[in-house]
Backbone and ligand atoms as CSV (ligand in chain L), in Angstrom:
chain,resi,resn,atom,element,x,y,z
A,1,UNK,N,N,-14.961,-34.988,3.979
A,1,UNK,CA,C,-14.354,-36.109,3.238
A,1,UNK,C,C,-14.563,-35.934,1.742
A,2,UNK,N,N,-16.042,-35.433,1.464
A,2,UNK,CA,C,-15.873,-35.374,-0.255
A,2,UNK,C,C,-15.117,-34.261,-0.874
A,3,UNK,N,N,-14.880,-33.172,-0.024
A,3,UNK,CA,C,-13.931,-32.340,-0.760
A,3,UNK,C,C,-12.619,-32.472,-0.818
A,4,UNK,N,N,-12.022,-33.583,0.342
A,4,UNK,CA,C,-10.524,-33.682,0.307
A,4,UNK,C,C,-10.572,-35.108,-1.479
A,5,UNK,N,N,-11.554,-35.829,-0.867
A,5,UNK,CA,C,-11.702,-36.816,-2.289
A,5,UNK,C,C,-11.745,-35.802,-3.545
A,6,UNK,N,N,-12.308,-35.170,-3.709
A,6,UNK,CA,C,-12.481,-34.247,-4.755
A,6,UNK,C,C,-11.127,-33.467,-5.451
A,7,UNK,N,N,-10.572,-32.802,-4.240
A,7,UNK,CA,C,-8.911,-32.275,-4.378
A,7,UNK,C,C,-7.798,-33.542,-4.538
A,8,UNK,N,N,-8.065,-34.987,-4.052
A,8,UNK,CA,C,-6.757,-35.524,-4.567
A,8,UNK,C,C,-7.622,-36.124,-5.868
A,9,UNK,N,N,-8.587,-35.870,-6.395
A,9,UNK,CA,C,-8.573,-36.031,-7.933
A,9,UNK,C,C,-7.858,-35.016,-8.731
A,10,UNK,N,N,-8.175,-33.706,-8.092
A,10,UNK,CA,C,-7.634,-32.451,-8.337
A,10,UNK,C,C,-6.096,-32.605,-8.792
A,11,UNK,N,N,-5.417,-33.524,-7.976
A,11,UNK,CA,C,-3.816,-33.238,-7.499
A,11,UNK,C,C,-3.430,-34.413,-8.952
A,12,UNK,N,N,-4.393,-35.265,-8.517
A,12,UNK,CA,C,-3.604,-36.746,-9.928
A,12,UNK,C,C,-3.776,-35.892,-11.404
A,13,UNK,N,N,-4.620,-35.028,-11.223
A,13,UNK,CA,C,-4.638,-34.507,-13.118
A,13,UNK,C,C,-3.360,-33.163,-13.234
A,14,UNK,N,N,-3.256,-32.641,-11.780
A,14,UNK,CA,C,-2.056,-31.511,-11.832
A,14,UNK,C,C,-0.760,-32.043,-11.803
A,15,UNK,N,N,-0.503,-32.689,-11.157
A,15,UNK,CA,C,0.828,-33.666,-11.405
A,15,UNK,C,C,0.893,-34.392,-12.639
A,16,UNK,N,N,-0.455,-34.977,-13.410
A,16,UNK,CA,C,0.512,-35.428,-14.309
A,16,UNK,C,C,0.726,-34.559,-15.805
A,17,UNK,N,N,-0.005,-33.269,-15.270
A,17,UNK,CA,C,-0.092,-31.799,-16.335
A,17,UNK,C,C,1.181,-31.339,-16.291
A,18,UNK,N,N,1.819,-31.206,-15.516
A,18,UNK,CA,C,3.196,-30.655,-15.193
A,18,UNK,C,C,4.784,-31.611,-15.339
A,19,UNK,N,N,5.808,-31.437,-16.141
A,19,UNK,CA,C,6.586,-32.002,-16.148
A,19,UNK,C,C,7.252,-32.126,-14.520
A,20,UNK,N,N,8.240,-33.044,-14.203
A,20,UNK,CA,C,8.643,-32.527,-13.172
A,20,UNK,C,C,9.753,-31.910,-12.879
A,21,UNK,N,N,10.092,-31.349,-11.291
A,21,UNK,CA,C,10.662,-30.252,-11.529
A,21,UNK,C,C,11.329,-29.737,-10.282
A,22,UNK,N,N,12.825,-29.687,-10.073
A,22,UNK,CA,C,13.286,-29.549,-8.545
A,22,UNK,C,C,13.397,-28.095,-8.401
A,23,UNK,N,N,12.696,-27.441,-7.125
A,23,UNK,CA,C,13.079,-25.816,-7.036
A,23,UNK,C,C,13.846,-25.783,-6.030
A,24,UNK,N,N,15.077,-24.849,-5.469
A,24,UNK,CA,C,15.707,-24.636,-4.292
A,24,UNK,C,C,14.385,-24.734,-2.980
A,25,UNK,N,N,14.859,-25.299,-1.663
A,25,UNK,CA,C,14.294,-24.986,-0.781
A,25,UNK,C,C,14.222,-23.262,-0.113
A,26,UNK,N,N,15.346,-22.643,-0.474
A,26,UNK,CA,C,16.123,-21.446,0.365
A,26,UNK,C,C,14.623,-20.314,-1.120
A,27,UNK,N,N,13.667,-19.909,-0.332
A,27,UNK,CA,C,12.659,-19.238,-1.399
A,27,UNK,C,C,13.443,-18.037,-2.197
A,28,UNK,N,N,12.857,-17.912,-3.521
A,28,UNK,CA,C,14.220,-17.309,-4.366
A,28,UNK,C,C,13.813,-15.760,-3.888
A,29,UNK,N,N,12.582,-15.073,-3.694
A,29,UNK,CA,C,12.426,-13.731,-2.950
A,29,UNK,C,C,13.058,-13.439,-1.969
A,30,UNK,N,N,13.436,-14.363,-1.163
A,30,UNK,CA,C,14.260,-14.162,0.327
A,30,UNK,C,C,12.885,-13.675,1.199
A,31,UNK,N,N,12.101,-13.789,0.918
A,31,UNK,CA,C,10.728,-13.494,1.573
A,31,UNK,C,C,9.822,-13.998,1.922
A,32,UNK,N,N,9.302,-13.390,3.433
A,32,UNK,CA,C,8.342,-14.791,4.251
A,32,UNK,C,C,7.475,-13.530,4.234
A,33,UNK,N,N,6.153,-14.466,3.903
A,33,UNK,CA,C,4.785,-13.453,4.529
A,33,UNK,C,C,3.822,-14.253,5.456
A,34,UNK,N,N,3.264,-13.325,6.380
A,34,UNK,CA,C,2.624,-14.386,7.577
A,34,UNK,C,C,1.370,-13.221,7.062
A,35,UNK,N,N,-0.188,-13.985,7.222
A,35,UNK,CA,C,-1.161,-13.915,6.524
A,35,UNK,C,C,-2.405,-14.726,7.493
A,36,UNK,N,N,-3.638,-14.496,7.252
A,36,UNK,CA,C,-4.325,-14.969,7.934
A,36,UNK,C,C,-4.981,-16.456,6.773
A,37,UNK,N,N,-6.009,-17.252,7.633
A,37,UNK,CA,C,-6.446,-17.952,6.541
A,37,UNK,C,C,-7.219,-18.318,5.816
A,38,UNK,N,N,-8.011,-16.839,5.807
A,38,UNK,CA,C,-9.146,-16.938,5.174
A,38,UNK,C,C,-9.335,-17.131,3.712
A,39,UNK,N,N,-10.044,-17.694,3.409
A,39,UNK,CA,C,-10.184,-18.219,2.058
A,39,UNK,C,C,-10.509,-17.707,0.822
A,40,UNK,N,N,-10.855,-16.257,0.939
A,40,UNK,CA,C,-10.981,-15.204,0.112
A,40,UNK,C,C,-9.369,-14.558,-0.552
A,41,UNK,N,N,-8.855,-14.936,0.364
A,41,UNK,CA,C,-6.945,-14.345,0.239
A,41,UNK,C,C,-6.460,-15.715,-0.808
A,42,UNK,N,N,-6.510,-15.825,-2.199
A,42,UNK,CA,C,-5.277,-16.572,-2.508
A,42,UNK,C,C,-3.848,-15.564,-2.529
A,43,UNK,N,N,-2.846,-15.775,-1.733
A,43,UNK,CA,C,-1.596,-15.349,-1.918
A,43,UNK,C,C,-0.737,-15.265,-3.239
A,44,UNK,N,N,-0.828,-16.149,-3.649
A,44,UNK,CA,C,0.259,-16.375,-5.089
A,44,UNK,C,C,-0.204,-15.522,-6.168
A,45,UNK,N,N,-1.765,-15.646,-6.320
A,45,UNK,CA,C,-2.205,-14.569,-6.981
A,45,UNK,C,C,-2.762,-13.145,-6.914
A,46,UNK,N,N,-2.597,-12.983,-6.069
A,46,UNK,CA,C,-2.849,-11.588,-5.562
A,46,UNK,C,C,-1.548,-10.963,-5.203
A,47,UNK,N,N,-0.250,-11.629,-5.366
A,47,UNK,CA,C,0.907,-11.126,-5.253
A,47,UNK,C,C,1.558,-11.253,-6.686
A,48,UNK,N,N,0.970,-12.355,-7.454
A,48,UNK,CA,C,2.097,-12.439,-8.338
A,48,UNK,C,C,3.085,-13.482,-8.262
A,49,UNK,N,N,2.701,-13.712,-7.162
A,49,UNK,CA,C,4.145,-14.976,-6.609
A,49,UNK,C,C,4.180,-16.007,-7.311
A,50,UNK,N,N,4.967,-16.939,-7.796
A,50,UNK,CA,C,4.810,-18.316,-8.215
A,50,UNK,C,C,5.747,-19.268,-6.902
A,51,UNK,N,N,5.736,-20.582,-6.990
A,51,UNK,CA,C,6.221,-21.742,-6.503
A,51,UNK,C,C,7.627,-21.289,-6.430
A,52,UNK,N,N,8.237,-21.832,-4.874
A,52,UNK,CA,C,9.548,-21.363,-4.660
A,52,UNK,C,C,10.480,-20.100,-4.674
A,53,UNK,N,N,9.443,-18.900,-4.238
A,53,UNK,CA,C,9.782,-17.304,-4.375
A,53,UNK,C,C,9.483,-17.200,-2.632
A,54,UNK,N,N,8.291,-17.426,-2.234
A,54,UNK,CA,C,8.288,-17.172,-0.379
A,54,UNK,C,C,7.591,-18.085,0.243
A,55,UNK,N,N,8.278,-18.193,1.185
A,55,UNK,CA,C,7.625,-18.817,2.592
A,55,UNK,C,C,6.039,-17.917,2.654
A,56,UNK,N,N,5.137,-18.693,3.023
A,56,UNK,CA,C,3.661,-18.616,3.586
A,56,UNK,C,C,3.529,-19.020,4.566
A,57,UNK,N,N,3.084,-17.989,5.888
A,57,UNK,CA,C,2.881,-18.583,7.106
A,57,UNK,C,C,1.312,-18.296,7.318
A,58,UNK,N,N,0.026,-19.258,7.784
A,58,UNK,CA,C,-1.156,-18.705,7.888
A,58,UNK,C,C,-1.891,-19.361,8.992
A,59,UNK,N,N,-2.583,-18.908,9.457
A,59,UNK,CA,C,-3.159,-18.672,10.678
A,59,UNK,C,C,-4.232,-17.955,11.085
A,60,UNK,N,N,-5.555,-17.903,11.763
A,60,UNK,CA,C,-6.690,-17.548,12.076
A,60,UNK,C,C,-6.263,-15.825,12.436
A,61,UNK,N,N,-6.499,-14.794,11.764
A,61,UNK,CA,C,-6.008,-13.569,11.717
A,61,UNK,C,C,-4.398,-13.061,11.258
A,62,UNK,N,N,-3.486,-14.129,11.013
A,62,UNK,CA,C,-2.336,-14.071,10.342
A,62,UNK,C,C,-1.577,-13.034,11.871
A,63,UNK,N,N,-1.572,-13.398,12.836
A,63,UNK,CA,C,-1.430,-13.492,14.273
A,63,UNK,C,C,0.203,-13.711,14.171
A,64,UNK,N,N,0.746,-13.133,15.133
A,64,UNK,CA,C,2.277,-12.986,14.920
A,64,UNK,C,C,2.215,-13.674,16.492
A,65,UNK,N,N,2.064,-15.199,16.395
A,65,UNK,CA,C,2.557,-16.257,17.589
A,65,UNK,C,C,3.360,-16.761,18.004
A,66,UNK,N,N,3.810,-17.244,18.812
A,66,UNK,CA,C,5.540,-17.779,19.183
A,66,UNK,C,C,5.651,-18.820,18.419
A,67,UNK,N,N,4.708,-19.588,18.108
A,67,UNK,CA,C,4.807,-20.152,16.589
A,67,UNK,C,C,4.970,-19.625,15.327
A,68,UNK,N,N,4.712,-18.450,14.849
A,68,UNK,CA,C,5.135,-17.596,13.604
A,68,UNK,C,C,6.435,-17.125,13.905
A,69,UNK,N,N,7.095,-16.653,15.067
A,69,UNK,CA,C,8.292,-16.390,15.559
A,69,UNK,C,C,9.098,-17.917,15.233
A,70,UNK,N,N,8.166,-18.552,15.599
A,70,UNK,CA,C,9.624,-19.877,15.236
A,70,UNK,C,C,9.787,-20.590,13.798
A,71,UNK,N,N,8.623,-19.994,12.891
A,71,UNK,CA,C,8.688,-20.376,11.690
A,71,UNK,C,C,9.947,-19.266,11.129
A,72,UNK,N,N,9.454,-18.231,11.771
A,72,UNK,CA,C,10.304,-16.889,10.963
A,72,UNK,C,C,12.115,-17.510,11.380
A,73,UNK,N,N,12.175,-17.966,12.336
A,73,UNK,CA,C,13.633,-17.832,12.812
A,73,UNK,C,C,14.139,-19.043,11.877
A,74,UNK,N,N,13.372,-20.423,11.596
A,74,UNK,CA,C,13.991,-21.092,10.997
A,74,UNK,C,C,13.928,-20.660,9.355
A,75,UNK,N,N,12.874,-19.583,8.570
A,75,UNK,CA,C,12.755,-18.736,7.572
A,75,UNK,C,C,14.364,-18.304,6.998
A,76,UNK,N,N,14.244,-17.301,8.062
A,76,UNK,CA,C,15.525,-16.360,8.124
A,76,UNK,C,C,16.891,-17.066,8.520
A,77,UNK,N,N,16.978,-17.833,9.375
A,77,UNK,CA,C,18.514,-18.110,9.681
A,77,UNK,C,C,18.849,-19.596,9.087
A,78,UNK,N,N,17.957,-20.362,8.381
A,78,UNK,CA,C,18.372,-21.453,7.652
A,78,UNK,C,C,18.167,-21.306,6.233
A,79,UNK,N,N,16.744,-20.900,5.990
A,79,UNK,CA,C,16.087,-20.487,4.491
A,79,UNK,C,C,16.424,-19.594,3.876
A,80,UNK,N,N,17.276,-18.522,4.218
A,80,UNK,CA,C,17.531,-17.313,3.784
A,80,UNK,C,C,16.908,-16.080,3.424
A,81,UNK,N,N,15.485,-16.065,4.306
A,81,UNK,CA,C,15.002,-14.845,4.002
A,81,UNK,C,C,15.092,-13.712,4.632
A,82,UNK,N,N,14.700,-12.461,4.016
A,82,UNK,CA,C,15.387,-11.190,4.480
A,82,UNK,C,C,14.215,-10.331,4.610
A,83,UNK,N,N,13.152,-10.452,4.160
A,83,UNK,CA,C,12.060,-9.634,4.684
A,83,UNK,C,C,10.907,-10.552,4.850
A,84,UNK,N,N,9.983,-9.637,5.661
A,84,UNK,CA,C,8.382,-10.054,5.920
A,84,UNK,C,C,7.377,-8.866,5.669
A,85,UNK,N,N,6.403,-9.596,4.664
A,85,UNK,CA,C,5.583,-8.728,4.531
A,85,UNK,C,C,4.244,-9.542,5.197
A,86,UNK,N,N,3.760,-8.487,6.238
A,86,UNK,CA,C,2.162,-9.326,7.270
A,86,UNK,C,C,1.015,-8.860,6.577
A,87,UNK,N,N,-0.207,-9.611,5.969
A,87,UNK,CA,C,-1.114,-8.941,5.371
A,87,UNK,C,C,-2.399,-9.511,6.314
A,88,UNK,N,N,-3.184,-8.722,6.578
A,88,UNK,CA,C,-4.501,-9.007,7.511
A,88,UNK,C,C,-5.106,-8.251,5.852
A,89,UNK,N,N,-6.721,-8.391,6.449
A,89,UNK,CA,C,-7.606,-8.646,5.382
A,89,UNK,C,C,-8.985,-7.741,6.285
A,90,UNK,N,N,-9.779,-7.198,5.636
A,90,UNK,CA,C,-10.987,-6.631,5.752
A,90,UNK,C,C,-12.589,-7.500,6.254
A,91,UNK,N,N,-12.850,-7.631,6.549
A,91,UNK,CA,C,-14.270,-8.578,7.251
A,91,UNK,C,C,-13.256,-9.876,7.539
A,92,UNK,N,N,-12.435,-9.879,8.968
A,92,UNK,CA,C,-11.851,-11.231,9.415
A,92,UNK,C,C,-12.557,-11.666,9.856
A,93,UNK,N,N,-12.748,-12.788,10.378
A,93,UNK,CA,C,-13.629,-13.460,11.334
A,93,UNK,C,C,-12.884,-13.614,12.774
A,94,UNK,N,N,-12.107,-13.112,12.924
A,94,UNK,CA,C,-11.298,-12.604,13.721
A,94,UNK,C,C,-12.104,-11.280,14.494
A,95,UNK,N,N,-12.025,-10.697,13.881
A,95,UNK,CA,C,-12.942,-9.651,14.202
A,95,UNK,C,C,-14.362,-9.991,14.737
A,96,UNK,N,N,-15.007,-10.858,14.264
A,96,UNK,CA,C,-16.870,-11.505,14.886
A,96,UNK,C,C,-16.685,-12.164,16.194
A,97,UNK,N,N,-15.738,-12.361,16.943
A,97,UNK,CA,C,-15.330,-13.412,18.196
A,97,UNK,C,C,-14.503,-11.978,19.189
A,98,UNK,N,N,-15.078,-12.615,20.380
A,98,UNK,CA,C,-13.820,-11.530,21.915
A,98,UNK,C,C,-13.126,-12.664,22.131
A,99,UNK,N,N,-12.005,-12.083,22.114
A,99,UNK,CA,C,-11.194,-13.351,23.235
A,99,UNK,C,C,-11.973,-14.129,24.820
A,100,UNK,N,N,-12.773,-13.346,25.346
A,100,UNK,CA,C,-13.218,-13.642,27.125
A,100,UNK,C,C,-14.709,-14.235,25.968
A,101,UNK,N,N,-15.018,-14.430,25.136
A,101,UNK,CA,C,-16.681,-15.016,24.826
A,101,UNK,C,C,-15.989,-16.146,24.321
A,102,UNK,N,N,-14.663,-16.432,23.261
A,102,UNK,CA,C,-14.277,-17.507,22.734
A,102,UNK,C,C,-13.713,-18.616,23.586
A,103,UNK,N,N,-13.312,-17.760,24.698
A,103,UNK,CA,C,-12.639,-18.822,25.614
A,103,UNK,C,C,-13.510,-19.289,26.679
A,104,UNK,N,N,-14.292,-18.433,26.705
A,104,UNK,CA,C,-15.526,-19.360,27.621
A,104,UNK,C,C,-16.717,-20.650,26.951
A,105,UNK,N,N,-16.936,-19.930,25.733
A,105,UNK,CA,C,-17.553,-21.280,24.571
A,105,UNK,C,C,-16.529,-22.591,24.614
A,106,UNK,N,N,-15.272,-22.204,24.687
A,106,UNK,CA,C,-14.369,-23.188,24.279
A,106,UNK,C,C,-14.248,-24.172,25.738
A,107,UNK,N,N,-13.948,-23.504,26.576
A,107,UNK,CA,C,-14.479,-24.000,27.896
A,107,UNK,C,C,-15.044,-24.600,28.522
A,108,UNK,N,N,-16.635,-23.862,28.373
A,108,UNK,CA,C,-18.083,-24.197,28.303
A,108,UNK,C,C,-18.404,-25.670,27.571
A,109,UNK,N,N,-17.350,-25.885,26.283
A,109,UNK,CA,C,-18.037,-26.769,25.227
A,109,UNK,C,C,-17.360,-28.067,25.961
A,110,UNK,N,N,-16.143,-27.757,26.973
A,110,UNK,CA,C,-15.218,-29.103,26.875
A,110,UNK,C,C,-14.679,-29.283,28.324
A,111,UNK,N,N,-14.428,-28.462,29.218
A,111,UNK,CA,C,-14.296,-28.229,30.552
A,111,UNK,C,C,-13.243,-27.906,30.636
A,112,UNK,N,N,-12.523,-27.659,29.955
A,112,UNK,CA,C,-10.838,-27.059,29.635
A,112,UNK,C,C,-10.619,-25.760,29.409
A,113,UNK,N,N,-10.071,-24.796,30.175
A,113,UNK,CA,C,-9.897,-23.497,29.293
A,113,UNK,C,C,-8.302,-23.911,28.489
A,114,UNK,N,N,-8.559,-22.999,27.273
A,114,UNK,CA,C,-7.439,-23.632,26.547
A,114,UNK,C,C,-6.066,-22.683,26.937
A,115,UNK,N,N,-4.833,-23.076,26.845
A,115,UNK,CA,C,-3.763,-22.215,26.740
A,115,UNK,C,C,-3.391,-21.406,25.845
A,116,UNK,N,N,-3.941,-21.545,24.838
A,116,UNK,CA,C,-3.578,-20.663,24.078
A,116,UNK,C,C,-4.556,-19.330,23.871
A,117,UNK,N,N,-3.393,-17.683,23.707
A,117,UNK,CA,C,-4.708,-16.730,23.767
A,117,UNK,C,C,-5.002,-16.990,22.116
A,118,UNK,N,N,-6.505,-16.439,22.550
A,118,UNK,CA,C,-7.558,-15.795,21.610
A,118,UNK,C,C,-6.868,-15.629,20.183
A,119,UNK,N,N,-6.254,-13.713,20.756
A,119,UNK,CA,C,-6.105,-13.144,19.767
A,119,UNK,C,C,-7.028,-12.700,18.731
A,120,UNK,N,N,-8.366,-12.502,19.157
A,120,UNK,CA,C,-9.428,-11.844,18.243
A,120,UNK,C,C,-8.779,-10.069,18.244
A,121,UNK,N,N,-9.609,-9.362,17.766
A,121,UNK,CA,C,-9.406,-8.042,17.155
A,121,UNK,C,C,-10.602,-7.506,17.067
A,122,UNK,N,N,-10.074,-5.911,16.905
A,122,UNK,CA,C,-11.454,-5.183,16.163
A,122,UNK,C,C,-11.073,-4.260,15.136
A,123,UNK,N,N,-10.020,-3.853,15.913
A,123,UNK,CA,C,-9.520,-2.506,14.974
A,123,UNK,C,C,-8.574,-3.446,13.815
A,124,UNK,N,N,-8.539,-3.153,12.541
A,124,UNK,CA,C,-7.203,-4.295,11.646
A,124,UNK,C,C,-6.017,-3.385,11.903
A,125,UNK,N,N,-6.184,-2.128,11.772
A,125,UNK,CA,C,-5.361,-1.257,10.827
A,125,UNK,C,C,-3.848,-1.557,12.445
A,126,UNK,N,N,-4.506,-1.580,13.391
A,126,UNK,CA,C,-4.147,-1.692,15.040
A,126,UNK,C,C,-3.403,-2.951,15.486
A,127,UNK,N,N,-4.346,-4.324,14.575
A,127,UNK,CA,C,-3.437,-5.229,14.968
A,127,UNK,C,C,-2.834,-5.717,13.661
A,128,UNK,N,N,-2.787,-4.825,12.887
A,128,UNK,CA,C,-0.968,-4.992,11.569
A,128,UNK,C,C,0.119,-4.197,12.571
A,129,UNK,N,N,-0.304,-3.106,13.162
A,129,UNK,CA,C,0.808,-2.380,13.750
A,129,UNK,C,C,1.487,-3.265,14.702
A,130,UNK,N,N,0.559,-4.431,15.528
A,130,UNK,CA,C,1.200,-4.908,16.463
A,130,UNK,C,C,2.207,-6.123,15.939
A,131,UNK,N,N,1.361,-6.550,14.852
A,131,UNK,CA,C,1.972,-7.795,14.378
A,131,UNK,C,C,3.644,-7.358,14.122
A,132,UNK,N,N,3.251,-6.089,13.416
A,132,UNK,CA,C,4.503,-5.616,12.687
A,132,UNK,C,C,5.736,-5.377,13.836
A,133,UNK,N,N,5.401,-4.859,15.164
A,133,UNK,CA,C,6.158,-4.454,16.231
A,133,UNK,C,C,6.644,-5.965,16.647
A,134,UNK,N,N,5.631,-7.037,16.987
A,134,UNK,CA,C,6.235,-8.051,17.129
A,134,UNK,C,C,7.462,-8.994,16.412
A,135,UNK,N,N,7.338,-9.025,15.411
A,135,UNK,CA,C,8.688,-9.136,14.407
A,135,UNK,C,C,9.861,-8.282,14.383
A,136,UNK,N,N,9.077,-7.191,14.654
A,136,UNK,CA,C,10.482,-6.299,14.810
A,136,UNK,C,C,11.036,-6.358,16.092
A,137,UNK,N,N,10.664,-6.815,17.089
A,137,UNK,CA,C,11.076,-6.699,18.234
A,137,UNK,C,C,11.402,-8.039,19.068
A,138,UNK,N,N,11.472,-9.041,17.793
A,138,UNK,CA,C,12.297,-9.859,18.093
A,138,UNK,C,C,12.996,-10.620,18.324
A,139,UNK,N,N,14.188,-10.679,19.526
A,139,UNK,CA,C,15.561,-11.136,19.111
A,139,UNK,C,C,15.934,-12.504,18.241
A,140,UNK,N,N,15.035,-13.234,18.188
A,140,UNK,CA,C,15.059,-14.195,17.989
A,140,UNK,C,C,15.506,-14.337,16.161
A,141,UNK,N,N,14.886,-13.086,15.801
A,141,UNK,CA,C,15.088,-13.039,13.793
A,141,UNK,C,C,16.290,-12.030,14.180
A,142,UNK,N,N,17.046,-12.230,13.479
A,142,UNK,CA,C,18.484,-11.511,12.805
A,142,UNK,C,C,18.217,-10.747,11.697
A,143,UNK,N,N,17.089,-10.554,11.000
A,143,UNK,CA,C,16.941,-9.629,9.913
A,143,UNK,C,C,15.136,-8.850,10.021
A,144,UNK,N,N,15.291,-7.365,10.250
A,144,UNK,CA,C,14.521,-6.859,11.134
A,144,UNK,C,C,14.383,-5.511,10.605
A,145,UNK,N,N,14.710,-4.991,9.422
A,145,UNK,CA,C,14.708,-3.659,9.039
A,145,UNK,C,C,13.978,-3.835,7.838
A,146,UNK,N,N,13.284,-4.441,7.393
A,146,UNK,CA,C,12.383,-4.968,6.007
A,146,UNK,C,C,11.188,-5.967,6.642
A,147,UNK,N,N,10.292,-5.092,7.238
A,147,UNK,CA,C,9.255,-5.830,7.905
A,147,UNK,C,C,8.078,-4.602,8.083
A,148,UNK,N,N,6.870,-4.912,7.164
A,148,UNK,CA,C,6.049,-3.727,6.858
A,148,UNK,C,C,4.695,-4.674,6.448
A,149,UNK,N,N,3.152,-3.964,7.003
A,149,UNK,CA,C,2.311,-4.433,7.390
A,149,UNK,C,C,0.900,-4.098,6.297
A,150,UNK,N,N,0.128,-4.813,5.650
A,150,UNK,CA,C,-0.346,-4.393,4.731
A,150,UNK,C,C,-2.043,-4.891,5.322
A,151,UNK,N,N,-3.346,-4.002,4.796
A,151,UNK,CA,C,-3.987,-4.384,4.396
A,151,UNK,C,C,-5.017,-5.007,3.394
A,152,UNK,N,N,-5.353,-6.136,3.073
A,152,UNK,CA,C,-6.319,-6.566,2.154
A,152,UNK,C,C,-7.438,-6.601,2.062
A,153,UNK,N,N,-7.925,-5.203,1.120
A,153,UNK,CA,C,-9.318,-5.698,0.928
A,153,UNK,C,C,-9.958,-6.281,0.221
A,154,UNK,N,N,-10.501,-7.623,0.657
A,154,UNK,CA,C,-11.459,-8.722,0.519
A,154,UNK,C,C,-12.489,-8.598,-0.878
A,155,UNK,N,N,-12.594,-6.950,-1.127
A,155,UNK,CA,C,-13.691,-6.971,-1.996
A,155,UNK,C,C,-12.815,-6.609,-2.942
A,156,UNK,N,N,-12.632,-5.319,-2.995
A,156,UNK,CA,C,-11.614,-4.643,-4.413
A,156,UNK,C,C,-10.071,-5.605,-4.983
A,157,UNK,N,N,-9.645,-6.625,-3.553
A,157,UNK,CA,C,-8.580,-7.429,-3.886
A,157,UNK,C,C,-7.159,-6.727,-3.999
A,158,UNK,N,N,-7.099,-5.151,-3.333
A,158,UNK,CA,C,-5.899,-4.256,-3.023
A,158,UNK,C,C,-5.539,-3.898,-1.993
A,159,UNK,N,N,-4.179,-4.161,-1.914
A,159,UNK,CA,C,-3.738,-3.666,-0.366
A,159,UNK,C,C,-3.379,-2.054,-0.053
A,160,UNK,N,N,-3.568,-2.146,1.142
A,160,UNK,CA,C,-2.825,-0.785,1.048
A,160,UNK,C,C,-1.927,-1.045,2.991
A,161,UNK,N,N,-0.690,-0.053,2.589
A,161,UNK,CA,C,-0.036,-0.584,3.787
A,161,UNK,C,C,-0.160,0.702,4.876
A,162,UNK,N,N,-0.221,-0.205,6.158
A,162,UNK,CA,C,-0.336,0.204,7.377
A,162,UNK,C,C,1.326,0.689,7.863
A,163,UNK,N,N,1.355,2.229,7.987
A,163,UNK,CA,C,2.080,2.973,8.434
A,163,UNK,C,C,2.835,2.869,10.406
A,164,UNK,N,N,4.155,2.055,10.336
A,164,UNK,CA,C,3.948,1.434,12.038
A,164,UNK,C,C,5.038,2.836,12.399
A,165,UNK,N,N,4.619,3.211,13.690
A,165,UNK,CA,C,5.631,4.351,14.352
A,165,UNK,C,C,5.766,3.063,15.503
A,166,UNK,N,N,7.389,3.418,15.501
A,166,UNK,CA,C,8.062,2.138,16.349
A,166,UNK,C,C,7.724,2.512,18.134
A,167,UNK,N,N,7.087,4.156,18.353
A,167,UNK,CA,C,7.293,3.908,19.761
A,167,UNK,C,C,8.013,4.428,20.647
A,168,UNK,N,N,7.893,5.048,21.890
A,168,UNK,CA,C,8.990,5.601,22.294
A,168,UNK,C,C,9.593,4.522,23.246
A,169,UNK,N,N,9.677,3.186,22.866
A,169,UNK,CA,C,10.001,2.098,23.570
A,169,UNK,C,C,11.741,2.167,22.860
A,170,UNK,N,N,10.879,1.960,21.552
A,170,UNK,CA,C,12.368,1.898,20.457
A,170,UNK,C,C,13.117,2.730,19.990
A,171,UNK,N,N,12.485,3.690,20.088
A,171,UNK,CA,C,12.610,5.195,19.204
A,171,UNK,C,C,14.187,5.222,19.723
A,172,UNK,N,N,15.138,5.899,18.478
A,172,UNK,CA,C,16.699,6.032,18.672
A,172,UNK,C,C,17.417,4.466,19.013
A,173,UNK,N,N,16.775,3.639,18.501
A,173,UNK,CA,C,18.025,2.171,18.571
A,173,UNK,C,C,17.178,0.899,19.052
A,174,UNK,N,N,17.278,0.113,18.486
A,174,UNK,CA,C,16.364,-1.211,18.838
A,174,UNK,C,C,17.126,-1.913,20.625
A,175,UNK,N,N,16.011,-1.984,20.926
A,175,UNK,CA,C,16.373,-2.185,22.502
A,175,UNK,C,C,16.560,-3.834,22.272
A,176,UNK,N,N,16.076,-5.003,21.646
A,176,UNK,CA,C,16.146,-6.320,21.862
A,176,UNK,C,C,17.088,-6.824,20.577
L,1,ZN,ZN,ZN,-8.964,-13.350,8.573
């Protein structure tokens, strides 16, 4: 409670610092990035980005979910964007949790196993490749040839991107 009190003091001195100001909804990059949400990652500045350039999608490992699939589809086929760039990050906490230990704590704590998976990790470099295959593979986004997977490291604050081979699923023509 005292830090959300703290941030809408935050918000009454930024609003009234700023004239005001209408930006298009449709982001002017044409670009969505799905990202994890750790708090070491500010996006805008570590890209450069300002207000009304891309969609931000974030999430506990920046996890490519049938929920990021349905952000992307309304992204792309209402918002107008044309690429995705996925950035995972170096010491996730994603990585400190198994899926079969999280879902039994979670379990354990409440008598429910939950429906939704895990999705913990170990390898990053492994699950950008997947994230990246998942977007590309599918049908659901209409724009699918500008979708490339980066890592962030946490300390130095530079990415470097993860190289995806599509597979001999896909290889010679997108099957979906
Ligand atoms: Zn993370």
């Amino acid at each position: 409670m005292k830090s959300i009190d703290e941030l809408l003091a935050s918000n009454r001195e930024f609003a009234e610092s700023l004239p005001a100001a209408h930006l298009d909804v449709h982001p002017a990059r044409r670009l969505a990035i799905v990202t994890c949400m750790d708090s070491r990652l500010d996006v805008f500045a570590a890209l450069g980005l300002s207000g009304g350039e891309a969609h931000v999608l974030r999430n506990a490992g920046g996890v490519v979910t049938d929920d990021v699939i349905r952000s992307l589809a309304v992204s792309q086929r209402r918002l107008g964007t044309r690429e995705v760039m996925l950035i995972h990050h170096t010491d996730c906490g994603m990585q400190k949790i198994s899926d079969d230990g999280f879902r039994a704590e979670l379990q354990a704590a409440t008598g429910t196993a939950p429906s939704f998976a895990i999705e913990s990790f170990d390898d990053v470099e492994a699950n950008v490749r997947q994230s990246v295959l998942r977007v590309r593979r599918s049908a659901f986004l209409p724009h699918r040839d500008n979708v490339r997977g980066f890592v962030y490291d946490v300390d130095s604050h530079a990415l470097r991107e993860v190289a995806v081979d599509e597979g001999p699923a896909t290889r010679g023509g997108r099957s979906c």
